[in-house]
Structures are given as C-alpha cells and as structure tokens.
C-alpha positions, 0 to 999 in steps of 0.5 A: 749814867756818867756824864757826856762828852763836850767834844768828840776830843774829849770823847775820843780821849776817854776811850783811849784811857779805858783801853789802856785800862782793858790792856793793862795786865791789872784790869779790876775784873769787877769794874770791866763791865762798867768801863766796857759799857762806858764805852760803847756809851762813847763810841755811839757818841762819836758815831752821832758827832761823826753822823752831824758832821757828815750831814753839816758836809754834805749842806755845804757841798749841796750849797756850792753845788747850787752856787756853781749852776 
C-alpha cells in the first residue's frame, strides 16, 4: 500500500500527476491497474479531509449560532 498523503494539496496533486499519466498516449498498459487504484485510493482520502472540514465548519458555525442567542 503506498503511503498517504500529509495534506489534501499533496493528494490532490498526485491525482493530478496520474491523469496526466492516464491522458498520455504512452500509458504502460501494465501499470493502468495500479495507478487507477491508486487513485481511487486517493480520491477517498480527500472525500474524508472533505468530510473532517465540513464537520470542523459546521461546530463553528453551531458555536456562533450559540454566541448570537
């Protein structure tokens, strides 16, 4: 299993690099399986750094709702 990403950047970033990969017209037929995994791999990473920030939002906002009643 490679290793995960420290920040969404950083994962974002590396989907970026293996679509270019999937674009090019000299895609290593052998390696497609693994970089398409790898991706949905990191895809799901964001989704949950996506999910965190939404919950982390949401306390915030709750808070201010609190702090204005």
């Amino acid at each position: 299993m490679a290793e995960q990403p420290t920040t969404y950047a950083e994962a974002l970033a590396e989907l970026d690099d293996i679509l270019d990969e999937l674009e090019s017209a000299d895609v290593d037929v052998d390696q497609l399986a693994e970089r398409v995994r790898r991706a949905a791999e990191l895809i799901g990473t964001c989704r949950e750094r996506i999910g965190a920030a939404r919950m982390q939002i949401d306390e915030v906002v709750a808070g201010l709702e609190t702090d204005e009643q």
